[in-house]
C-alpha positions in Angstrom: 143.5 -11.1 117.6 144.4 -7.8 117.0 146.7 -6.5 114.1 150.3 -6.8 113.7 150.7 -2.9 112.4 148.1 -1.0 112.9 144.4 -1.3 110.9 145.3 -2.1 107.1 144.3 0.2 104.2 142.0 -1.7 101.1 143.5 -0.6 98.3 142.0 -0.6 94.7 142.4 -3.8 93.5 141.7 -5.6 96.9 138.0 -3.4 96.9 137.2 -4.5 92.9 137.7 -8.1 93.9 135.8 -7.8 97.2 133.0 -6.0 95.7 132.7 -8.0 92.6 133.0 -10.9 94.6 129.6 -9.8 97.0 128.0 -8.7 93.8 128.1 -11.9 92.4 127.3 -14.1 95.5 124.4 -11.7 96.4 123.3 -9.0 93.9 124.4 -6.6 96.3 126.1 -4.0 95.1 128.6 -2.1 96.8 129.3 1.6 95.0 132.7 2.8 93.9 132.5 5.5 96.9 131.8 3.2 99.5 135.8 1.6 99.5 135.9 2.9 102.8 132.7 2.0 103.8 133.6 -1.7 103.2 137.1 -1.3 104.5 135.5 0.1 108.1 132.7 -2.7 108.0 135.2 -5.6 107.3 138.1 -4.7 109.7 136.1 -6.8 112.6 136.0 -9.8 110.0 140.1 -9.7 109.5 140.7 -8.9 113.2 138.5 -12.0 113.9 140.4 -14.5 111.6 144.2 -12.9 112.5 144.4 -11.7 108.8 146.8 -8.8 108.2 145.4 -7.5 104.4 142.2 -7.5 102.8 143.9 -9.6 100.2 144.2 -12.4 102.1 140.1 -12.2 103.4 139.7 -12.2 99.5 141.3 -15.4 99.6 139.7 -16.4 102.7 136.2 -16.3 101.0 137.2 -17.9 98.0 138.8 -20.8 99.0 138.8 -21.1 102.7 136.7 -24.4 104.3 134.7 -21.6 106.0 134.2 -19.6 103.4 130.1 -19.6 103.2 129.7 -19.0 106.5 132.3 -16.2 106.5 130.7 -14.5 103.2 127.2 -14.6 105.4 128.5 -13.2 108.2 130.1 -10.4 105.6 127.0 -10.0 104.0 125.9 -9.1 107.4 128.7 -6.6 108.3 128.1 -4.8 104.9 123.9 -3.9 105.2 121.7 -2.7 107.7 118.6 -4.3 109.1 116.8 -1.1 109.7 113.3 -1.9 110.3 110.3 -1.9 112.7 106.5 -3.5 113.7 103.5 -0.9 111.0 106.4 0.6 109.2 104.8 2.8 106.2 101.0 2.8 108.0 99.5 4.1 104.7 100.2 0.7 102.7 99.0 -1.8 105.2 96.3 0.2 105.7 95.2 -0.2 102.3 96.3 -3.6 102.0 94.0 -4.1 105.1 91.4 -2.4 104.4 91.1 -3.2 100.0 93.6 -6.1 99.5 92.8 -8.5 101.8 88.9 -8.3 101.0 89.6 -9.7 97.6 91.8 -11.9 98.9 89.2 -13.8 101.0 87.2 -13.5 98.1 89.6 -15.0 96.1 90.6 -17.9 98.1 87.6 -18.6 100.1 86.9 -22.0 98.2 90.5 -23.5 99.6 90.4 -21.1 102.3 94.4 -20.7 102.4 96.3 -17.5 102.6 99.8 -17.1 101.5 102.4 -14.1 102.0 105.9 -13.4 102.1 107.9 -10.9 103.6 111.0 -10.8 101.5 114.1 -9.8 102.8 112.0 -10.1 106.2 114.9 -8.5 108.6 114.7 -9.5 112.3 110.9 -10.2 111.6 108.7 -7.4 112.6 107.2 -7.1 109.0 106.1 -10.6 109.2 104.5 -10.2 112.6 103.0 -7.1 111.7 101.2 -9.2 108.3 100.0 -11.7 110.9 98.7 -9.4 112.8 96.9 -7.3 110.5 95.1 -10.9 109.2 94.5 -11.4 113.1 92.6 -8.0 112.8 90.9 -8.1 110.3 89.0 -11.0 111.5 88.9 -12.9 108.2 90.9 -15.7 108.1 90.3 -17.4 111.3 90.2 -20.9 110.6 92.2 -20.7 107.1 95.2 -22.7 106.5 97.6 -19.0 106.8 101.0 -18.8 106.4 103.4 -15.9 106.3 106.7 -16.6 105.3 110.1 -14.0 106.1 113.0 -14.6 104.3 116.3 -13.3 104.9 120.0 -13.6 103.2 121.1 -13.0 106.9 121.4 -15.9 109.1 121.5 -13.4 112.4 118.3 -11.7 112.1 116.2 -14.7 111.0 117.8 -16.4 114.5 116.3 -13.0 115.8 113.2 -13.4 113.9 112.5 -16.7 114.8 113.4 -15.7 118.6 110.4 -13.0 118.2 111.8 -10.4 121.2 111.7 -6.9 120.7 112.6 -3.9 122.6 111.8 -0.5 122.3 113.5 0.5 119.2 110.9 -2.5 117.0 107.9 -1.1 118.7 108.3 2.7 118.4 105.1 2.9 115.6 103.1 0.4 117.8 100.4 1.8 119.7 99.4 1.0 123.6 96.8 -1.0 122.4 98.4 -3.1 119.4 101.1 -3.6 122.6 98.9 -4.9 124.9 96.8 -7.2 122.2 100.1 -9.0 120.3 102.7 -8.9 122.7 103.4 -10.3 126.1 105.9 -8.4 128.4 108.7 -10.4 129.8 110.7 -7.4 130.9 111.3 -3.8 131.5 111.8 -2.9 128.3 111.5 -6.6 126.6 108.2 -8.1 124.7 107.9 -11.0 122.7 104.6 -11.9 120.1 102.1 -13.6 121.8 102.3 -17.5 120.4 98.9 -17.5 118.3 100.5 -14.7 115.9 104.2 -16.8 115.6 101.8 -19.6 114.8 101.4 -18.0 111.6 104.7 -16.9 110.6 107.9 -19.1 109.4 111.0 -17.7 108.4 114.0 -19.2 105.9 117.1 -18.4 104.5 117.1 -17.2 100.9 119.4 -15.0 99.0 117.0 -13.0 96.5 119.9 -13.5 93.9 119.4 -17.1 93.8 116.5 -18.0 91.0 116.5 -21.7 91.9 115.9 -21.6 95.2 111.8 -22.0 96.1 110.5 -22.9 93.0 109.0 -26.4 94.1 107.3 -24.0 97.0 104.0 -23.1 96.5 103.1 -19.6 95.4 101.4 -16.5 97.1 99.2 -14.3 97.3 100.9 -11.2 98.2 104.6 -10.3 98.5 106.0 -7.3 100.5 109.5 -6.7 99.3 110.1 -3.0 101.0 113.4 -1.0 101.0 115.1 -4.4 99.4 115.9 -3.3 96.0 118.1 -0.3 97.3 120.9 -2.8 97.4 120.8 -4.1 93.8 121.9 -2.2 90.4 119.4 -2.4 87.6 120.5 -6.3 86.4 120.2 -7.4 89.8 116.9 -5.9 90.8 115.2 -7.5 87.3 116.2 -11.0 88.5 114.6 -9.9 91.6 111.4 -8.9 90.4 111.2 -12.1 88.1 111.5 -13.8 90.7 109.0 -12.3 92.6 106.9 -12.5 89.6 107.0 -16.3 89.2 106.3 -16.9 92.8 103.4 -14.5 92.4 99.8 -16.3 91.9 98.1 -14.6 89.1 96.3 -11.7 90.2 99.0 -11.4 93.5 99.6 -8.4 95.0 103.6 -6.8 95.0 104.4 -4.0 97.7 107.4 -2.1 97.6 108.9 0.5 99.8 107.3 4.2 99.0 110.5 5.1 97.3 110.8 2.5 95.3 108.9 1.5 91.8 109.2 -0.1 88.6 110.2 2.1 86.3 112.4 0.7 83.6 112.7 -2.3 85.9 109.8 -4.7 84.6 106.5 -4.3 82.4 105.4 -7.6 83.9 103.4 -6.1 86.6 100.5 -3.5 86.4 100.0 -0.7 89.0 97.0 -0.5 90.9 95.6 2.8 92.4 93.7 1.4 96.0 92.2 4.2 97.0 95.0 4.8 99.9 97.8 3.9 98.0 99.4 2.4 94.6 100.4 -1.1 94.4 101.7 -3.5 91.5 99.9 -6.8 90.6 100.7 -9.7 88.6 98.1 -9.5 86.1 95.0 -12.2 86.1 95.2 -14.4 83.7 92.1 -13.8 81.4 92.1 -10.5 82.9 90.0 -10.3 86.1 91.0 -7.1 88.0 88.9 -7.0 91.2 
């Protein structure tokens, strides 16, 4: 439906109660400069629901029947799902080649691998963990899971849907193409089925410290390019999180330009000879 009078301005008052309202439904946080950011990235949502003023979406998401599935599909409209299949080659080359060793070490008794890709996007980081265990040749037989989470409801549907076109695939090589993928289309692949075997994918909202702690723990959490989105109080309860669902001695990647710096002590960094990582520390202190 389109507007009665042309697109409506956001003014200050409506953009403190949208953005405090997303900070604390998400940990997102959306910057004093970014008012008209918000304002062009929400239009849509009004236009969609025939409201005239951003005070009356305020109202909307607060006490609306639809309200939760509006403030996802917000959520949606105000961050980017930038990502792609062997994004930042230098860390999973590491973690192939010096963190998954220890790994099999570590678990070879129960022989059961854990990950998570946190804040997983459509799914190409989760494919691309399953696919380095595939290559590495290690774990064949083990009970593996690797587990994507998402706040957005759209890209896990995408994840969990497992096509990609040429955008996804622009740091995979002709030969990781032909060996995990199958063409069904021009310009249209999906993952071959014995790498989605390994890979589930859920709805979770980072923010939300209750959520997952029945589920078991893991060994190795990639949470890349996440953090961006939080202020300082936001990305602690991230990290603890992160921390608790950790197994002692389990492995935390980050994006390259991101680190812990007067985030968290909990974790100590560990130089691998290709890159740095953090880890929860063993209890008892065994540092492989």
């Amino acid at each position: 439906m389109p507007f009665d009078s042309g697109r409506p301005e956001m003014n200050a008052e409506e953009f403190r109660l949208l953005r405090d309202f997303v900070y604390a439904y998400c940990g997102i946080l959306v910057r004093d400069d970014m008012k008209y950011v918000m304002q062009r990235r929400l239009w849509p949502r009004l236009e969609a629901l025939g409201l005239n003023d951003f005070a009356s979406y305020y109202r909307y998401l607060r006490f609306d029947a639809q309200r939760r599935a509006e403030l996802d599909t917000a959520i949606e409209a105000l961050t980017t799902h930038e990502t792609y299949f062997f994004r930042e080659p230098r860390q999973l080359k590491a973690f192939s080649q010096e963190v998954l060793p220890v790994l099999e070490r570590r678990n070879a008794r129960l022989r059961r691998l854990r990950l998570w890709s946190a804040g997983c996007s459509s799914g190409e980081e989760a494919y691309t963990l399953a696919m380095l265990l595939k290559e590495s040749g290690r774990f064949e037989g083990w009970d593996v899971e690797v587990h994507g989470s998402d706040i957005s409801r759209r890209v896990l549907a995408a994840a969990r849907q497992g096509e990609y076109g040429p955008s996804a695939l622009r740091a995979t090589s002709a030969e990781q193409l032909a060996r995990y993928f199958t063409q069904i289309g021009p310009n249209r692949v999906r993952v071959r089925e014995d790498i989605r075997a390994w890979v589930t994918f859920g709805h979770h909202n980072l923010q939300d410290t209750e959520h997952g702690t029945s589920s078991p723990r893991v060994d190795a959490v990639f949470c890349r390019n996440v953090l961006i989105y939080f202020d300082t109080p936001a990305r602690q309860r991230v990290l603890k999180l992160l921390y608790d669902r950790l197994v002692p001695g389990g492995y935390l990647m980050l994006g390259h330009s991101e680190n812990l710096i007067n985030l968290s002590a909990d974790f100590e960094l560990v130089h691998l000879r290709g890159d740095l990582v953090y880890r929860r520390p063993e209890l008892g202190g065994w540092n492989p």
